[in-house]
N, CA, C and O of each residue as an XYZ file, in Angstrom:
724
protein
N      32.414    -19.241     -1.030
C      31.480    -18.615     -0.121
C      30.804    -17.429     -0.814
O      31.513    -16.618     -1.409
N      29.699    -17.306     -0.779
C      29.053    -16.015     -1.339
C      28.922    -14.434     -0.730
O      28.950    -13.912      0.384
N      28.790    -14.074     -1.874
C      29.473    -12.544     -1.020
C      28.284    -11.939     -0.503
O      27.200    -12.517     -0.588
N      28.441    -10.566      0.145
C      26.999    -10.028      0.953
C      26.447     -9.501     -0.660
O      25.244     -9.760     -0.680
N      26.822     -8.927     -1.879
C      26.230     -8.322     -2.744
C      25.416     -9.755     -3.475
O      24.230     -9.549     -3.732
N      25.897    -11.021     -3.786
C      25.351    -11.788     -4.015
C      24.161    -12.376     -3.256
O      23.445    -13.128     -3.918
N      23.925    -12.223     -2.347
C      23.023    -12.548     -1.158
C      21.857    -11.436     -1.508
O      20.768    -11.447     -2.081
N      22.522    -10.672     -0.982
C      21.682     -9.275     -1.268
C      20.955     -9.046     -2.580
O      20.039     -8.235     -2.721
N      21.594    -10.074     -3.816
C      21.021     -9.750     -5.225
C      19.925    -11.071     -5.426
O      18.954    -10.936     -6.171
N      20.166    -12.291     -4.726
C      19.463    -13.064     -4.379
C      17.997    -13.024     -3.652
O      16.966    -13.588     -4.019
N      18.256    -12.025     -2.289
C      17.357    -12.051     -1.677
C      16.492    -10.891     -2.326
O      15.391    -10.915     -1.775
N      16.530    -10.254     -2.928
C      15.921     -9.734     -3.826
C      14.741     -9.784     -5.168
O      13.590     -9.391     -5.356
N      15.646    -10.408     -5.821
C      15.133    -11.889     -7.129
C      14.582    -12.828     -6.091
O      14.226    -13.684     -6.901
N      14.308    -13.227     -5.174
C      12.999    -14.336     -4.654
C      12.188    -13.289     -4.449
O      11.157    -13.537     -5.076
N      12.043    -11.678     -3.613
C      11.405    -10.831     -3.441
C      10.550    -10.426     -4.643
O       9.338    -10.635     -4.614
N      11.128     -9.865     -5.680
C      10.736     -9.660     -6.900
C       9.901    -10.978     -7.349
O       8.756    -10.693     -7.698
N      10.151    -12.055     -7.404
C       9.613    -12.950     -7.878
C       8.008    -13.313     -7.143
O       6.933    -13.612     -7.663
N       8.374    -13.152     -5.895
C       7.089    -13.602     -4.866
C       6.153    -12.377     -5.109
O       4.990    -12.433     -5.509
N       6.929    -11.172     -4.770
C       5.836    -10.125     -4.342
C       5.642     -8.738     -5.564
O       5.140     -7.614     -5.559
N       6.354     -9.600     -6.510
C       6.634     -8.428     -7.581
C       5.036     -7.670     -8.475
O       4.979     -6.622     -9.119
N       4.075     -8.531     -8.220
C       3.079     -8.011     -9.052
C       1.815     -7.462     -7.592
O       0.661     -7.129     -7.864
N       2.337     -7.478     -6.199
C       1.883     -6.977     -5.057
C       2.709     -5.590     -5.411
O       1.981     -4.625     -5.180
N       3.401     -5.383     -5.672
C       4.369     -4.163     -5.968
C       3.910     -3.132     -6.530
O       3.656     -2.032     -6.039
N       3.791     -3.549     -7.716
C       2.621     -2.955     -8.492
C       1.368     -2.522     -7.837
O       1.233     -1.306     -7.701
N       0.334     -3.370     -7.363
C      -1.142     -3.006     -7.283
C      -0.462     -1.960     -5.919
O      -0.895     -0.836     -5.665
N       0.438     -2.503     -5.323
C       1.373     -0.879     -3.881
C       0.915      0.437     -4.417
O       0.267      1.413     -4.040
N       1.765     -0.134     -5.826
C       2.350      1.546     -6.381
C       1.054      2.067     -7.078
O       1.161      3.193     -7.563
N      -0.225      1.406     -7.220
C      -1.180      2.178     -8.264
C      -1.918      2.572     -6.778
O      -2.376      3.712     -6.856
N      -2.126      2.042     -5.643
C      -2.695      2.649     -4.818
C      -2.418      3.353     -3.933
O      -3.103      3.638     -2.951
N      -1.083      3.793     -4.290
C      -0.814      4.905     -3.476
C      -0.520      5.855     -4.480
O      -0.359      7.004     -4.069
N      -0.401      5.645     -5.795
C       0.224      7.018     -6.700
C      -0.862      6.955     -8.110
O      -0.846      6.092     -8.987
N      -1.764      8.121     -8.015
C      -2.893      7.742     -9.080
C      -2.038      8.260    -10.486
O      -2.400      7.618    -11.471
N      -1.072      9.199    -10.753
C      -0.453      9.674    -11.969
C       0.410      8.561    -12.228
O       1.206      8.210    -11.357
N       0.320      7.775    -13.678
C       1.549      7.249    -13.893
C       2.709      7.393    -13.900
O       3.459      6.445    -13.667
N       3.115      8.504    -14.145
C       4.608      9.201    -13.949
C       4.920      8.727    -12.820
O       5.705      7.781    -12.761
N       4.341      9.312    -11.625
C       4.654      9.391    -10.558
C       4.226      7.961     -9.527
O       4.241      7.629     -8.341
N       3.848      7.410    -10.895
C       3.437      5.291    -10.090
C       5.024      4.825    -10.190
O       5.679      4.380     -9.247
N       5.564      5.058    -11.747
C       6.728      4.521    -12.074
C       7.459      4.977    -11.332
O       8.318      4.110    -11.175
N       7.772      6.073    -10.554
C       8.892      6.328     -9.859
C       9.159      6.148     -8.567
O      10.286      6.095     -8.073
N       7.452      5.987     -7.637
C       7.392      5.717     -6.817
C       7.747      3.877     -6.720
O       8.256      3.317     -5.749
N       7.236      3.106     -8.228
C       7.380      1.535     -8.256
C       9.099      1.419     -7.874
O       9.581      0.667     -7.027
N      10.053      2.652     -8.994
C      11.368      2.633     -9.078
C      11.860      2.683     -7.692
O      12.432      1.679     -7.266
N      11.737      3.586     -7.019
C      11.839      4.138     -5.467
C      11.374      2.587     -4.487
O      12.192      2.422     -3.583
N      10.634      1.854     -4.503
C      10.582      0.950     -3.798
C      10.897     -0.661     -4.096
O      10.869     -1.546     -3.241
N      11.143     -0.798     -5.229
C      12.411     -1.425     -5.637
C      13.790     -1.662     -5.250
O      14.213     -2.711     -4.765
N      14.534     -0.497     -5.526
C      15.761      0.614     -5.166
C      15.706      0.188     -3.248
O      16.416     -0.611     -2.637
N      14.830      0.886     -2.841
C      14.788      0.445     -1.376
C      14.541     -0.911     -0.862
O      14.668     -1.014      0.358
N      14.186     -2.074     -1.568
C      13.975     -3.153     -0.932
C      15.355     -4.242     -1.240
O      15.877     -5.156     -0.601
N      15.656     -3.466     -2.836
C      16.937     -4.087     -2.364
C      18.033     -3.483     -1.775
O      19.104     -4.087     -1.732
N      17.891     -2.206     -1.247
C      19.430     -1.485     -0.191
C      19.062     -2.315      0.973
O      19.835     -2.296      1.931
N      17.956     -3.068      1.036
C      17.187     -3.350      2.540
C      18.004     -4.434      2.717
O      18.494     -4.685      3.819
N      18.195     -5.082      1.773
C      18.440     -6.488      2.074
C      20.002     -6.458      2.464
O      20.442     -7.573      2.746
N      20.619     -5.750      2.511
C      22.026     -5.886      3.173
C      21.850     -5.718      4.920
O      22.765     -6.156      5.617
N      20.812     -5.161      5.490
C      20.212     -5.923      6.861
C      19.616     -6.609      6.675
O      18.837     -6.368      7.597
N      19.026     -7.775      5.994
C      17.709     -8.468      6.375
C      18.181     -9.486      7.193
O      18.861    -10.245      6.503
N      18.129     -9.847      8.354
C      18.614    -11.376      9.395
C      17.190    -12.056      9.270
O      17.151    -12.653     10.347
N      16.309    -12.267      8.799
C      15.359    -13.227      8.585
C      14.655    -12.761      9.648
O      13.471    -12.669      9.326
N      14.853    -12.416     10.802
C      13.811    -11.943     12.022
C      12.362    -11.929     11.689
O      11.531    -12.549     12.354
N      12.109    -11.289     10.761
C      10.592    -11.929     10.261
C      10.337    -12.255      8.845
O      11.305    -12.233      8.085
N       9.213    -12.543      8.398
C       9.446    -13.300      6.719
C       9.728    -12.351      5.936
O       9.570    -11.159      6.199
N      10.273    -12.917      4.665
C      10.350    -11.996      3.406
C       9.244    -11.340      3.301
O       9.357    -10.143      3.034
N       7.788    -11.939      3.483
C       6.460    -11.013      2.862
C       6.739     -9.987      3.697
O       7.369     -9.060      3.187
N       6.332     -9.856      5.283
C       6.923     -9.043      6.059
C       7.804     -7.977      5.839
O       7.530     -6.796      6.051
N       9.160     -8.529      5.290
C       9.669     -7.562      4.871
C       9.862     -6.638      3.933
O      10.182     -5.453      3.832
N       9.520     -7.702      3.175
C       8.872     -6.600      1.672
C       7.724     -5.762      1.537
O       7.650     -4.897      0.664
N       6.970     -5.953      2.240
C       5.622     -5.031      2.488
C       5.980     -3.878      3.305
O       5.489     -2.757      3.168
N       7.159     -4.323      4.447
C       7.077     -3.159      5.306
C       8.559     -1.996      4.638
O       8.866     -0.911      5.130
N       9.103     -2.546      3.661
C      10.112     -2.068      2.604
C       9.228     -1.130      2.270
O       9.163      0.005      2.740
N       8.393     -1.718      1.270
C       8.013     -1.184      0.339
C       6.615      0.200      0.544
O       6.326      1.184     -0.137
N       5.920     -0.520      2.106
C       5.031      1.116      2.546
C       6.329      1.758      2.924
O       6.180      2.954      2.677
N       7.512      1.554      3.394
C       8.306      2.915      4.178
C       8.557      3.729      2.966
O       8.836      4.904      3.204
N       8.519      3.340      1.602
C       9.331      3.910      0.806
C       7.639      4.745      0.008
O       7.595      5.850     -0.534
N       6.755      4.015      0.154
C       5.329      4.676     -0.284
C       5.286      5.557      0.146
O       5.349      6.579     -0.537
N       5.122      5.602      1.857
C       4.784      6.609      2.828
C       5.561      7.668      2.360
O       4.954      8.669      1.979
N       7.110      7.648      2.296
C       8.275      8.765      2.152
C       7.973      9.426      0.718
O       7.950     10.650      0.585
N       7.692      8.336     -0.588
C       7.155      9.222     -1.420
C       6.311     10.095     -1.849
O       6.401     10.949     -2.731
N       5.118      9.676     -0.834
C       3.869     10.442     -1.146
C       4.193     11.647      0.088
O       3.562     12.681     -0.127
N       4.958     11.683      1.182
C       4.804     12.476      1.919
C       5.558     13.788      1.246
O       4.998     14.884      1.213
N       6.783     13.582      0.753
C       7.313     14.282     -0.338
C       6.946     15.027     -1.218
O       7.256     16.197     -1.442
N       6.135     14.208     -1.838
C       5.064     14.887     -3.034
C       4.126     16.011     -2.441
O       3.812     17.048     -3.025
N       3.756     15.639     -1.244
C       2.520     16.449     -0.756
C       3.149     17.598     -0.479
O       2.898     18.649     -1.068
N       4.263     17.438      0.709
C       5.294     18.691      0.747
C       5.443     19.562     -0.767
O       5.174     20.761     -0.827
N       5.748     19.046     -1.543
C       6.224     19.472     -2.466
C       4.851     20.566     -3.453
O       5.076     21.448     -4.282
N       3.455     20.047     -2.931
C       2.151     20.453     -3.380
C       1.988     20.990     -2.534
O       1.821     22.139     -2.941
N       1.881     20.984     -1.212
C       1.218     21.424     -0.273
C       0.032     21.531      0.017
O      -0.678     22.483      0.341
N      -0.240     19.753     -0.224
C      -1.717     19.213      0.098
C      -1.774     18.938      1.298
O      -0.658     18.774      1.789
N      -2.864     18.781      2.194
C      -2.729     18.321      3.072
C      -3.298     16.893      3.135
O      -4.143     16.462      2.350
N      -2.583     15.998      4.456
C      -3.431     14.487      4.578
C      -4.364     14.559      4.789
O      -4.658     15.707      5.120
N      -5.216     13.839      4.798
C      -6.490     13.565      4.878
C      -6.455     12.256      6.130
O      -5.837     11.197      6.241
N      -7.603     13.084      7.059
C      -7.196     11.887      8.461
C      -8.374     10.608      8.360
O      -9.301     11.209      7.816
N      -8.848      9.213      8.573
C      -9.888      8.697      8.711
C     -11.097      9.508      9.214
O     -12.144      9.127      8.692
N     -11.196     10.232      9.837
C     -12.151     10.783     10.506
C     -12.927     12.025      9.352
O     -13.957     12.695      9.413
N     -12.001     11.908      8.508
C     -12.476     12.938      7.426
C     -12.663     12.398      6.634
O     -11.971     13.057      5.858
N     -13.227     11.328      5.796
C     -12.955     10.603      4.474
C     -13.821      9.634      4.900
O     -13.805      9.237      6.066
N     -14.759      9.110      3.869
C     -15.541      7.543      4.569
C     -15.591      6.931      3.240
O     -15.551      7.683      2.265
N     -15.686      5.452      3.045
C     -16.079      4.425      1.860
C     -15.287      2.856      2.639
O     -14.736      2.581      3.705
N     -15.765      1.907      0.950
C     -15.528      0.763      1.781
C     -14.966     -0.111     -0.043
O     -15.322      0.548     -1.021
N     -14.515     -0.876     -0.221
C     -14.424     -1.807     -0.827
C     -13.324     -3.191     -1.319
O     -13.160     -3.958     -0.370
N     -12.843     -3.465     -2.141
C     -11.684     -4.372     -2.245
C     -11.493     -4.661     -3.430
O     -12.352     -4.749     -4.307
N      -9.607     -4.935     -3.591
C      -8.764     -4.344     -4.283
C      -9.580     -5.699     -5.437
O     -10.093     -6.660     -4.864
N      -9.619     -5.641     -7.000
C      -9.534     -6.836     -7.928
C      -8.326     -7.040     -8.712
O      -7.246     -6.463     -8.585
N      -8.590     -7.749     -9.362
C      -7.073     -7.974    -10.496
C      -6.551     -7.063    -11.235
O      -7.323     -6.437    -11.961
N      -5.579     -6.840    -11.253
C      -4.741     -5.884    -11.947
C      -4.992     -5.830    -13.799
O      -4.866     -4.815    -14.484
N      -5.272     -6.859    -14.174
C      -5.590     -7.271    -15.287
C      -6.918     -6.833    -15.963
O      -7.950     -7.484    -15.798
N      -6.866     -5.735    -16.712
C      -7.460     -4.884    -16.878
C      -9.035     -6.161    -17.729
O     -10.144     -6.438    -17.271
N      -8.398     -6.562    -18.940
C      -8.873     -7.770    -19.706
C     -10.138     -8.556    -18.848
O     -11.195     -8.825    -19.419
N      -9.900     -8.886    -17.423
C     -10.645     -9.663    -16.579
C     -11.716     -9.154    -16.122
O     -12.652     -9.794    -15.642
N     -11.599     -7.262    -16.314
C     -12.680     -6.596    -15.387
C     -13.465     -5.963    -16.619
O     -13.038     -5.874    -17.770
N     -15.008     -5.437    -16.018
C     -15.390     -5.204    -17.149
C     -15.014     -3.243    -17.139
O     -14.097     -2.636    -16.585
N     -16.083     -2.768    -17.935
C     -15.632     -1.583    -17.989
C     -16.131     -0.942    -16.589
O     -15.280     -0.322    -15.952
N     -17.474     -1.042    -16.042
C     -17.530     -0.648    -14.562
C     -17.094     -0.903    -13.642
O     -17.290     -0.071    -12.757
N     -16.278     -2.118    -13.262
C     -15.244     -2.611    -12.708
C     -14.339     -1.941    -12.414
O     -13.875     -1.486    -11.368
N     -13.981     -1.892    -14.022
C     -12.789     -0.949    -13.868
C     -12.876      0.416    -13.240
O     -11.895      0.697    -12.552
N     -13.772      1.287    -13.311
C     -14.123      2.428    -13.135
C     -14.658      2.048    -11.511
O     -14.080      2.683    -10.629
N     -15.626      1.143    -11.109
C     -15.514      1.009     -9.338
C     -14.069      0.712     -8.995
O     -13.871      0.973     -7.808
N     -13.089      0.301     -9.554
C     -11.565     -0.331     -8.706
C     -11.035      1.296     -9.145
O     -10.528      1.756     -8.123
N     -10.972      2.196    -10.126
C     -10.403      3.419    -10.278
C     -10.938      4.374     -8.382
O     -10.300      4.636     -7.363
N     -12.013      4.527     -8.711
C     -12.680      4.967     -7.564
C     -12.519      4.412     -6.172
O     -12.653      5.160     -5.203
N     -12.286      3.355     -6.055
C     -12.223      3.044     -4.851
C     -10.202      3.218     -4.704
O      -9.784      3.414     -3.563
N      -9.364      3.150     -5.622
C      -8.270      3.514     -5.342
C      -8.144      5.252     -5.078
O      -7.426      5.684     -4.176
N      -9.039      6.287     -6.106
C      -9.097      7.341     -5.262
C      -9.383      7.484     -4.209
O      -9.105      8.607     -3.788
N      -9.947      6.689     -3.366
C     -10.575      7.479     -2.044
C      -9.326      6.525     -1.427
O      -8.793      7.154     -0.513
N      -8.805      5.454     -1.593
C      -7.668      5.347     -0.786
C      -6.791      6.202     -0.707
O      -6.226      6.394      0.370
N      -6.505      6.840     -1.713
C      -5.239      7.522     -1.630
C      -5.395      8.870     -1.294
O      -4.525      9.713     -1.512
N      -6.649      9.137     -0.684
C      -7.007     10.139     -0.171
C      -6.786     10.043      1.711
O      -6.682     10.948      2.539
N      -6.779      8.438      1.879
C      -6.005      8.254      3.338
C      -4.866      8.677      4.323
O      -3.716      8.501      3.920
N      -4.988      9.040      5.164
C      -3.549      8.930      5.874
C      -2.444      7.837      5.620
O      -2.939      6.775      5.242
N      -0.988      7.827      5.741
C      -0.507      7.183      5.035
C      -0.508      5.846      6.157
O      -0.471      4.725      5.649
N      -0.549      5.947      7.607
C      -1.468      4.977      8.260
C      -2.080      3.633      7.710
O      -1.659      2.492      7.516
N      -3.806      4.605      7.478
C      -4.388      4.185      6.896
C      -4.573      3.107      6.152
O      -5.024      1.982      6.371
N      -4.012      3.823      4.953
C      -3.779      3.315      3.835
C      -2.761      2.186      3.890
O      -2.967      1.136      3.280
N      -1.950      2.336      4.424
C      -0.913      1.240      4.702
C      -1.806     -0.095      5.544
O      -1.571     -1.278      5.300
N      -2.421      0.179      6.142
C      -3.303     -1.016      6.974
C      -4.050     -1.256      5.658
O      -3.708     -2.320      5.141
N      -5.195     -0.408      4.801
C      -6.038     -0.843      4.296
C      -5.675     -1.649      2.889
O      -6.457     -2.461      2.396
N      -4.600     -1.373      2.406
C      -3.694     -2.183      1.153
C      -3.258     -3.490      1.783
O      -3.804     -4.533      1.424
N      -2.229     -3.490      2.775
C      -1.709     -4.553      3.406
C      -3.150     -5.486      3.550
O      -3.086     -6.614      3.061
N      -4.349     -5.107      4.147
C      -5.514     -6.181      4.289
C      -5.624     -6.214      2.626
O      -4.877     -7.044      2.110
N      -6.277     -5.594      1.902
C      -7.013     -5.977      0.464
C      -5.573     -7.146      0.057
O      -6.046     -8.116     -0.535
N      -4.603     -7.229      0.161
C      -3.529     -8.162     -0.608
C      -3.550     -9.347      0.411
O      -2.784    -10.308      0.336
N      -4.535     -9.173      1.400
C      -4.718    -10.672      1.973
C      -3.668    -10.714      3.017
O      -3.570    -11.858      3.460
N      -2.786     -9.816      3.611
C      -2.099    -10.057      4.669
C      -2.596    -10.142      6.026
O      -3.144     -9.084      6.334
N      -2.611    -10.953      6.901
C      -3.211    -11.340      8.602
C      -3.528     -9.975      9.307
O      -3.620     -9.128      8.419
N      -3.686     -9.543     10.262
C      -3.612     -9.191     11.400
C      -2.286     -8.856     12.336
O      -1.694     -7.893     12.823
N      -2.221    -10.277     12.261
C      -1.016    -10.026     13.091
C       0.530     -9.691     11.911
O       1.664     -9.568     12.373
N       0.333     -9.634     10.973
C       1.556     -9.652     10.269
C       1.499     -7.960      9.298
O       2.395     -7.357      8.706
N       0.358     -7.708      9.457
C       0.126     -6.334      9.099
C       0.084     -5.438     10.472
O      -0.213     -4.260     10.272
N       0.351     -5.831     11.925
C       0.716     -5.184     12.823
C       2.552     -5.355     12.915
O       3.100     -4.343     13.353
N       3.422     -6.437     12.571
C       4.325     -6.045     12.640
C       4.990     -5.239     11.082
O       5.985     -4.530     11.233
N       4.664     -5.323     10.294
C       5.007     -4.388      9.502
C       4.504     -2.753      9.564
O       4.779     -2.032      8.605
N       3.835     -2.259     10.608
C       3.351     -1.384     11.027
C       3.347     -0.808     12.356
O       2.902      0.268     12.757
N       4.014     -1.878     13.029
C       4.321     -1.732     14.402
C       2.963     -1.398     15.316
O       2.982     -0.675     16.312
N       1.904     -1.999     14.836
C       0.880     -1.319     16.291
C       0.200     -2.930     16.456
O       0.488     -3.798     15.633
N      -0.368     -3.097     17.167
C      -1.385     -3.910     18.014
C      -1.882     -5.008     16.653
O      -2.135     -4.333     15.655
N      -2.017     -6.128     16.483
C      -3.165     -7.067     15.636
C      -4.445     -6.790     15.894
O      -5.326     -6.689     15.040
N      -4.632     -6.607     17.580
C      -6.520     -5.852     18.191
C      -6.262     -4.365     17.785
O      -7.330     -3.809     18.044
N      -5.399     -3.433     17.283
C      -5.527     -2.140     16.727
C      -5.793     -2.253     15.741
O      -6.874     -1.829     15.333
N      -4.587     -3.101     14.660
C      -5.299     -3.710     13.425
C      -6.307     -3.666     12.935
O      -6.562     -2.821     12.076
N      -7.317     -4.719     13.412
C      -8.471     -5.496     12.974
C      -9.703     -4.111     13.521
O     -10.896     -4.164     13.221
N      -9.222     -3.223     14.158
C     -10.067     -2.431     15.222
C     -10.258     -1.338     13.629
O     -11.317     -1.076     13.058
N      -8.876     -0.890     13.250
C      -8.568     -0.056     12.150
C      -9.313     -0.464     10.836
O     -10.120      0.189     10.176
N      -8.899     -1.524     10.669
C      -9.575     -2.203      9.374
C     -11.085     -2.212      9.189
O     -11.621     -2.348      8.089
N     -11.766     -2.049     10.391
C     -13.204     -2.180     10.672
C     -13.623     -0.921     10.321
O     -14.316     -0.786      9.312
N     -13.252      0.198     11.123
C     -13.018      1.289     10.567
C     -12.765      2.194      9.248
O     -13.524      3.117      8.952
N     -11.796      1.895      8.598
C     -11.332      2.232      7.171
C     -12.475      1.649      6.314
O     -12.882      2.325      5.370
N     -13.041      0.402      6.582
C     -13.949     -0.146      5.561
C     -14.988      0.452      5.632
O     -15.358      0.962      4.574
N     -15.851      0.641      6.820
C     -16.561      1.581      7.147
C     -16.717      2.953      6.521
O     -17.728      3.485      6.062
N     -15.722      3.310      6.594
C     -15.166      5.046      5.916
C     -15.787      5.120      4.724
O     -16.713      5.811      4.299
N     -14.643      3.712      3.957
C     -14.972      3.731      2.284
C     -16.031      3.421      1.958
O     -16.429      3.637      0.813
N     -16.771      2.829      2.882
C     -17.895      2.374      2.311
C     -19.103      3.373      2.086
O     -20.008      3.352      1.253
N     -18.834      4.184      3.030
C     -19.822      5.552      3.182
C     -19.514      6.484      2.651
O     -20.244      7.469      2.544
N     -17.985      6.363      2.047
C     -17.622      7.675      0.915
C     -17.977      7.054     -0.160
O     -18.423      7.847     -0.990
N     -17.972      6.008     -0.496
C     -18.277      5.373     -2.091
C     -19.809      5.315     -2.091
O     -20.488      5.335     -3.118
N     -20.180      5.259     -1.121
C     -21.908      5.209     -1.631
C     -22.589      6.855     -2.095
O     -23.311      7.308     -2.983
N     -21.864      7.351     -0.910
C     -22.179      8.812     -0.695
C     -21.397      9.655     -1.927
O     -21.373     10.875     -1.768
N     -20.886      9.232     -2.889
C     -20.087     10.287     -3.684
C     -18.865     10.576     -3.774
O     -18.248     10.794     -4.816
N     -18.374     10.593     -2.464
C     -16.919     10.441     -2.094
C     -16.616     11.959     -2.569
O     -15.960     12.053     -3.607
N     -17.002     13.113     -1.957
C     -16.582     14.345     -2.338
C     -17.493     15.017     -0.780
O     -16.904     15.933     -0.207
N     -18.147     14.793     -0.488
C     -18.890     15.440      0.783
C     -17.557     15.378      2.226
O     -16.704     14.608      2.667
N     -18.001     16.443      2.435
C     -17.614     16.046      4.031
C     -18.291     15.417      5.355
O     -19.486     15.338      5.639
N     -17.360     15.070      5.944
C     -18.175     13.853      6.708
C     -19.077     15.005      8.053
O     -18.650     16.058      8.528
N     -20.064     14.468      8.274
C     -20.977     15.076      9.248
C     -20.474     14.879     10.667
O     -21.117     15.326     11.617
């Protein structure tokens, strides 16, 4: 019979395997310093597998690994800020719009790269909310499955998402340094 640490090291390694390079594009859009990508990547790792000694399947692995892995985003960056004493930045203050590309630097060209740099700053200039809705959509997750990893409404969702794109779209055209009128 297999033990709970074997299970637990299992359900993990399919996690890692499925969602391991979603992990990544997590950790670059919520943490623009590398230092502080790697530790936040380390930190939600670390937490998805302590997770799995509750996981009862109640909802899917993606599910659960997404909603692992923002609790442990959210807690790091909220930390950090404490620790700076920045403040969040609410939707209502911040506007632009765009979507996430390949991680694979090789594929994009050099303005590419520099629009996907930029448009990850003004994310991470989000509430951690936000940002948690607006990542969870760019990686292609539903509505309804980015409301239960977030606990609010699929019609709050899609209401939010309309919104946030909106934002970015008017901070990225506009400069993304103005304040909103």
């Amino acid at each position: 019979m297999p033990t709970t640490d074997n299970v637990q090291d299992d359900l993990y390694r399919d996690a890692v395997a499925s969602y391991g390079a979603a992990l990544v594009r997590l950790a670059r859009a919520w943490e623009a310093d590398p230092d502080a990508r790697k530790d936040l990547l380390q930190e939600m790792h670390l937490a998805l597998w302590r997770s799995f000694r509750t996981f009862d399947a109640r909802c899917s692995l993606r599910t659960w690994v997404y909603r692992v892995a923002h609790n442990a985003a959210t807690s790091h960056v909220l930390r950090s800020r404490r620790r700076r004493s920045i403040p969040l930045v609410s939707i209502e203050e911040i506007e632009q719009e765009g979507g996430l590309a390949s991680e694979n630097p090789d594929a994009r060209s050099v303005e590419q790269a520099q629009i996907l740099d930029r448009l990850y700053a003004l994310i991470q200039r989000l509430n951690p909310l936000d940002r948690q809705v607006i990542l969870l959509y760019l990686e292609g997750v539903d509505a309804a499955a980015i409301g239960e990893v977030t606990g609010i409404s699929p019609g709050y969702v899609a209401t939010k998402i309309h919104r946030i794109k909106n934002i970015l779209a008017d901070q990225f055209h506009n400069g993304g340094d103005h304040e909103r009128r």
